[in-house]
C-alpha positions as CSV (number, residue, x, y, z in Angstrom):
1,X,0.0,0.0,0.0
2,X,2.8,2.4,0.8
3,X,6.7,2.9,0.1
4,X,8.8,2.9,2.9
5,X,12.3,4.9,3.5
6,X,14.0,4.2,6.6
7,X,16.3,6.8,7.9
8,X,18.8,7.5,10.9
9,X,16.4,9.9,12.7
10,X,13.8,7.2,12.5
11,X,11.5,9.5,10.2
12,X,9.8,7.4,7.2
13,X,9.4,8.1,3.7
14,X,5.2,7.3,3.0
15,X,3.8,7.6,-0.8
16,X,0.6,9.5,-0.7
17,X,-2.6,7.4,-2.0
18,X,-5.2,9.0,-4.2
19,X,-8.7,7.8,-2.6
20,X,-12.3,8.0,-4.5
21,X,-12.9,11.3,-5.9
22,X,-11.1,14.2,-3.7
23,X,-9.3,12.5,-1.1
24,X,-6.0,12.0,-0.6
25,X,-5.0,9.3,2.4
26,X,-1.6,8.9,3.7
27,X,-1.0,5.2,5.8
28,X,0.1,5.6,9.7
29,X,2.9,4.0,10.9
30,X,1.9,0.8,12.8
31,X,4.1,1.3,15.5
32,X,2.8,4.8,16.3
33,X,-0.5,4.1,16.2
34,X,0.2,1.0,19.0
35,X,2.3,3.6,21.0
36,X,-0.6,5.9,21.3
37,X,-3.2,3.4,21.8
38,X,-5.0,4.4,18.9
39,X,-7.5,2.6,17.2
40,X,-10.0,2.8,13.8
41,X,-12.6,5.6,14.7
42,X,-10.1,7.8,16.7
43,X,-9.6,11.2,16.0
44,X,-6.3,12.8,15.3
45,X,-5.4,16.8,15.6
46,X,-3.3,18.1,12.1
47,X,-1.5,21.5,12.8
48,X,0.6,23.7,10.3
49,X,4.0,24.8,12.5
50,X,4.3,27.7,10.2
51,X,7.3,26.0,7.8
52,X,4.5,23.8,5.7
53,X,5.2,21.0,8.1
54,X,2.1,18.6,9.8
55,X,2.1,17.8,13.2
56,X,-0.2,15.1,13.7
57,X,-0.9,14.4,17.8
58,X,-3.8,12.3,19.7
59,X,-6.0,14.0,22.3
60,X,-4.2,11.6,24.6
61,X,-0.8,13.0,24.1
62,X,-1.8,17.1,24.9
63,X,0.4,16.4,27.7
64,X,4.0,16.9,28.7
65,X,6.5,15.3,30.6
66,X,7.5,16.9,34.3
67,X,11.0,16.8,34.8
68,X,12.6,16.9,38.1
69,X,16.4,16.8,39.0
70,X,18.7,17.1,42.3
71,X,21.3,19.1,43.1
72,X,24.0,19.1,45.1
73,X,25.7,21.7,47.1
74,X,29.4,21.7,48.9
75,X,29.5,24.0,52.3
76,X,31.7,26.6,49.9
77,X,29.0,27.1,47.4
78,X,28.6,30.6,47.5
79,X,25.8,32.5,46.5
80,X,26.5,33.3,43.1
81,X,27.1,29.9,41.9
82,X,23.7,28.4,43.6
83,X,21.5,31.5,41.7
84,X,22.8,30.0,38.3
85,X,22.8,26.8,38.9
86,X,19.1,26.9,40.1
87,X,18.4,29.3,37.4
88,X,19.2,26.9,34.8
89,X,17.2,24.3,35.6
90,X,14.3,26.7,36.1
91,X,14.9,27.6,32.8
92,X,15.5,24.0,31.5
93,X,11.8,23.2,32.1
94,X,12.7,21.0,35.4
95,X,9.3,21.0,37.5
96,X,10.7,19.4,40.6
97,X,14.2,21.2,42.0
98,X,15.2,19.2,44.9
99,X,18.3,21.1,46.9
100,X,20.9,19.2,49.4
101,X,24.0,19.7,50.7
102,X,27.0,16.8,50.2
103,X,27.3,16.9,54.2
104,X,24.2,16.6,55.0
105,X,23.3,19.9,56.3
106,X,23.1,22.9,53.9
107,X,24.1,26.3,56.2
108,X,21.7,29.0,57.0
109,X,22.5,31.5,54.4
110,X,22.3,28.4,51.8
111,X,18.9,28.4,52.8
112,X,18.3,32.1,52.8
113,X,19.8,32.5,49.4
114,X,17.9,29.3,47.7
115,X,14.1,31.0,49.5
116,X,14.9,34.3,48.7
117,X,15.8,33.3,44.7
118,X,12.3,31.6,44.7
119,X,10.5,34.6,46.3
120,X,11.8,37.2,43.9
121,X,13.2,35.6,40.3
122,X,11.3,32.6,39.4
123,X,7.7,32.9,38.8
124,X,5.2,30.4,39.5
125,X,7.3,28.5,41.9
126,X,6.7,27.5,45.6
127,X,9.1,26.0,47.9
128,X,7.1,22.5,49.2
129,X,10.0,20.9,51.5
130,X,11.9,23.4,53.3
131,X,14.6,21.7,56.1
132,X,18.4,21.8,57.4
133,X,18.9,18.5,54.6
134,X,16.6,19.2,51.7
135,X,14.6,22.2,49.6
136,X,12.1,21.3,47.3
137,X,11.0,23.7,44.5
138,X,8.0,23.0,42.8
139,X,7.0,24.8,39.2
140,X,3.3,24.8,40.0
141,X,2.3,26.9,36.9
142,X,1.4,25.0,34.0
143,X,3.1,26.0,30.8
144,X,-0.4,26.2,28.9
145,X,-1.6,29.1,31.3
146,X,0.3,32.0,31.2
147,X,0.3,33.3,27.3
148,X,4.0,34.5,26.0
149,X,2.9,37.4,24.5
150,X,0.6,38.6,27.6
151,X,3.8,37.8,29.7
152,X,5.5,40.2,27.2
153,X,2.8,42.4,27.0
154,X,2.9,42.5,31.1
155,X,6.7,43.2,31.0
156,X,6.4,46.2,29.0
157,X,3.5,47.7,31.2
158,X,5.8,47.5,33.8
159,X,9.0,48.6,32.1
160,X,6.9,52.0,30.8
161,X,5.6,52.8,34.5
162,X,9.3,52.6,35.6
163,X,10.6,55.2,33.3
164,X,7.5,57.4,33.9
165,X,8.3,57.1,37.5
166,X,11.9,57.6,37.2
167,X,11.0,61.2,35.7
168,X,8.6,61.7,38.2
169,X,11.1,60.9,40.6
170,X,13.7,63.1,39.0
171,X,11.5,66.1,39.4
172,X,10.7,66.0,42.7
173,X,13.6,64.7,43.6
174,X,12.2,61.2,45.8
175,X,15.0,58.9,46.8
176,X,12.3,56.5,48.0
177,X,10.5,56.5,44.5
178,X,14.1,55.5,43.1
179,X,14.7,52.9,45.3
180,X,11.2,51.2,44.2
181,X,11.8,51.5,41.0
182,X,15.4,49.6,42.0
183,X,13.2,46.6,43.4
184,X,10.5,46.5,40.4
185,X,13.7,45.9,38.0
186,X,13.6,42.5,39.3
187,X,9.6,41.9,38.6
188,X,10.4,42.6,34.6
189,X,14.0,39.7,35.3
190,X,11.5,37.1,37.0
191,X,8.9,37.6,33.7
192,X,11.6,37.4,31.3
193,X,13.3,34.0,32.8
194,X,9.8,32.7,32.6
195,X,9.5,34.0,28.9
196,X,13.3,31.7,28.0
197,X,11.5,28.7,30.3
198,X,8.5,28.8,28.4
199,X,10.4,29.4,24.8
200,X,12.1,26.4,25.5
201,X,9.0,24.5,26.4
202,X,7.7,25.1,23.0
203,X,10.8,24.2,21.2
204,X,11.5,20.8,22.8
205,X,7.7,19.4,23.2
206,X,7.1,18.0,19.6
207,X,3.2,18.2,20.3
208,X,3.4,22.0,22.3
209,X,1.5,23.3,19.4
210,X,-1.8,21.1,20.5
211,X,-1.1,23.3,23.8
212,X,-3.1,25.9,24.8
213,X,-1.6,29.4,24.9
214,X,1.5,27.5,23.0
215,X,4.2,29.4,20.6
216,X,4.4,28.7,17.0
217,X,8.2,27.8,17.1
218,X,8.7,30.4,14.0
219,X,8.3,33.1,16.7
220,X,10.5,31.5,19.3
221,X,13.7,33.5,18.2
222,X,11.7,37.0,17.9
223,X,10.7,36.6,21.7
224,X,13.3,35.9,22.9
225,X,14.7,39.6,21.3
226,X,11.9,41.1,22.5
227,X,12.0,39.8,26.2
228,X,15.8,40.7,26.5
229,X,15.3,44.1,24.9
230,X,12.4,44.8,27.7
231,X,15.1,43.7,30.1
232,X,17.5,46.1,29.2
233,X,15.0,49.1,29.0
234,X,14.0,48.4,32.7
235,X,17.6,48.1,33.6
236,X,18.2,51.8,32.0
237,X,15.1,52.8,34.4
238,X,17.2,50.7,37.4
239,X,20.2,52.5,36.3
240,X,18.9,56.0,36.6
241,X,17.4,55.7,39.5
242,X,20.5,54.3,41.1
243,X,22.2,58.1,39.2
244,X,20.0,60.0,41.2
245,X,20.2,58.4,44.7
246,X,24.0,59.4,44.5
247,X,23.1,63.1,43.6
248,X,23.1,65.9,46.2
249,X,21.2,69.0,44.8
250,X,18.1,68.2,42.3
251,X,18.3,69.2,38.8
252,X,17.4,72.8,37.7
253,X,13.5,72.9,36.4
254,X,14.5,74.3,33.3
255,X,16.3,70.9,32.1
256,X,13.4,68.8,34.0
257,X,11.0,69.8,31.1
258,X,13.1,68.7,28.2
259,X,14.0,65.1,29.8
260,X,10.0,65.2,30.7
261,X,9.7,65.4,27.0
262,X,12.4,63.3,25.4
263,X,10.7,60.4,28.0
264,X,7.6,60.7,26.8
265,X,9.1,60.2,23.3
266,X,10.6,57.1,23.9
267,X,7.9,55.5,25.9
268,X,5.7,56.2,23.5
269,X,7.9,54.5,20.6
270,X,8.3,51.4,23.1
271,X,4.6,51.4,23.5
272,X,3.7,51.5,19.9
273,X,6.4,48.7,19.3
274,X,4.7,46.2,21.2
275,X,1.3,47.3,20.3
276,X,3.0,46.5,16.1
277,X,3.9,43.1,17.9
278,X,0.4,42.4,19.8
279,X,-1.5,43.3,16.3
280,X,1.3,41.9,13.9
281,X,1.2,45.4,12.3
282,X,4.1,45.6,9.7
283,X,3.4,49.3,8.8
284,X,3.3,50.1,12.9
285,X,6.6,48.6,13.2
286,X,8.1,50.2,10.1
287,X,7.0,53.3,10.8
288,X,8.6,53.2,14.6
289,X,11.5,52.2,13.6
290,X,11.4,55.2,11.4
291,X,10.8,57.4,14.2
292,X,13.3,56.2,16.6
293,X,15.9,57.3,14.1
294,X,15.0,60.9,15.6
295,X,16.1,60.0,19.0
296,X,20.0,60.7,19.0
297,X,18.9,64.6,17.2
298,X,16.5,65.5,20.1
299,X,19.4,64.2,22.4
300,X,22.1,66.1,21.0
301,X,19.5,69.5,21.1
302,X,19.3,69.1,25.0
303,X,22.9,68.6,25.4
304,X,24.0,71.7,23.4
305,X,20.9,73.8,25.3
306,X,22.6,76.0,27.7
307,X,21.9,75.1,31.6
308,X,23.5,76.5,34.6
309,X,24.5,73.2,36.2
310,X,27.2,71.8,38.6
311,X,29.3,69.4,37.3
312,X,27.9,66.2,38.8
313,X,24.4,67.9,37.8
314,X,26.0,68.3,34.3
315,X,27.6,64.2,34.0
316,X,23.9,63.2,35.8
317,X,22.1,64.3,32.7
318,X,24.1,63.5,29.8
319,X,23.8,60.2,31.4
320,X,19.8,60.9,32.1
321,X,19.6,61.7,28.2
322,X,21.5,58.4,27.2
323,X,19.3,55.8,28.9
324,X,16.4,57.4,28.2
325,X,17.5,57.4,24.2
326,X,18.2,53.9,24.9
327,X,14.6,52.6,25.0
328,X,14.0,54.5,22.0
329,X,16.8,52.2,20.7
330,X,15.2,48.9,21.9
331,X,11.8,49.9,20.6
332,X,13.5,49.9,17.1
333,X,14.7,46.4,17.6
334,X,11.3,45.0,18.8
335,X,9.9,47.0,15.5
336,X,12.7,45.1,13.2
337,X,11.5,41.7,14.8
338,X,8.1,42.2,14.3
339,X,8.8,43.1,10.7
340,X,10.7,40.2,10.3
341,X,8.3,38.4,11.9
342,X,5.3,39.4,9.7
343,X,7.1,40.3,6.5
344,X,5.7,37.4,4.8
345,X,1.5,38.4,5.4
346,X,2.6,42.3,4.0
347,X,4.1,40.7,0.8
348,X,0.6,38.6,0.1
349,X,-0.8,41.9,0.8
350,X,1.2,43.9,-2.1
């Protein structure tokens, strides 16, 4: 009934049958079929990935595999080295972390590090076992529930508000505003390790497309961009505020305007990026990209603009007017992935 290939990556070469009048029927691999426990009468689920490949999957397989692994600490493992490691199985797609020391007892600050990572980086997780010879971590968030593009969508609301709080801040001059903002940096790092966790997810489940809230693995690459860029844009917000706490007098109002100004600018550019990613708008995302291009001319303006400042007023601005010209420059790249991500629908539409 049907040719058959056999290659090393077990895939099968299967001649396509021409049945009655329209159909065309392609024959099953026995052994799949046995695997699956299917049977004459079941239905299967046929998905496009995007590259003109089929994915066929059972109802019964809309599932994945939860991983779990162990590791082990010595009594030197210092701080740094027990964030990454536990990081990286996070991000690995382990469900299950379970933490113990080689002698037995893991120390205090061990403990305080390993709670404290959980509490503030890695969302979704809870700690289940917590003792002197074992932590447990436990990913309780299924990977079909949180969407990738609201997560994005989430980081970005968040990474705006920082920057229109750090100008707020600047104005009046509020240490304690800047040392919020310093702690909300780490809200927009948690989303965007769960963004790489869930990425993966969707590259190494062969069936993730049959999952609810999934990523079509065409868009994987472009997310990943996008999450790191909203990283960096939060960490320019981080960064000012950090600027200001170290600064004595507040800035003159007659620059406070100007930056007031230029921030709204680039907000607005990263706002209209995402919104270009949200509505896979080509034109959108062209045209921001096009309009960030202004940033480094209304930069140089303010720096040539003559201000009566002190010298660390003077060296806080110039570096004021360089982050905030940096989101502008992110917002371009999340507009050149989303053109490259939706190039293909504007050319049908020439």
């Amino acid at each position: 009934m049907f040719k058959r290939k056999n290659v090393e990556n077990h895939s099968e070469m299967r001649k396509i049958q021409y049945s009655g009048k329209s159909s065309f029927t392609l024959a099953l691999p026995k052994k799949w079929v046995i695997n699956q426990k299917l049977k004459a009468g079941d239905q299967l689920s046929v998905t496009t990935d995007g590259t003109n490949n089929l994915i066929l999957s059972s109802e019964k397989k809309k599932t994945y595999v939860k991983k779990q692994t162990n590791i082990l600490l010595d009594e030197t493992s210092e701080k740094g080295h027990i964030e990454r490691k536990i990081i990286a199985t996070y991000i690995s797609g382990y469900n299950q972390i379970h933490i113990r020391s080689k002698h037995k007892r893991m120390t205090p600050q061990q403990r305080s590090i390993i709670k404290k990572l959980v509490r503030d980086k890695l969302v979704g997780t809870e700690i289940i076992e917590d003792s002197n010879l074992i932590i447990s971590i436990q990913v309780i968030l299924d990977p079909s529930e949180l969407n990738i593009e609201n997560t994005l969508r989430r980081m970005s609301v968040i990474t705006q508000g920082m920057h229109g709080d750090i100008i707020y801040a600047i104005k009046k001059h509020d240490i304690e505003m800047c040392k919020e903002i310093i702690r909300t940096d780490d809200d927009v790092d948690r989303f965007g390790l769960y963004v790489i966790r869930q990425l993966r997810f969707s590259l190494e489940n062969d069936n993730s497309l049959e999952l609810a809230n999934s990523v079509d693995k065409i868009y994987c690459l472009g997310y990943r961009m996008i999450a790191k860029s909203l990283e960096r844009i939060a960490d320019h917000a981080s960064l000012m505020g950090q600027q200001l706490m170290s600064l004595n007098k507040p800035l003159p109002k007659s620059i406070l305007v100007q930056l007031d100004e230029f921030s709204e600018f680039s907000r607005g550019n990263l706002e209209k990026s995402m919104r270009a990613l949200v509505n896979k708008d080509y034109k959108l995302a062209d045209k921001v990209v096009t309009t960030c291009l202004e940033a480094p001319k209304k930069e140089l303006k303010i720096l040539n603009s003559d201000f009566k400042m002190t010298k660390d007023q003077d060296a806080c601005v110039v570096s004021i007017l360089e982050h905030i010209r940096r989101v502008s420059d992110y917002s371009a790249d999340i507009g050149e992935v989303v053109l490259n991500l939706t190039i293909d629908e504007n050319l049908k539409k020439q």
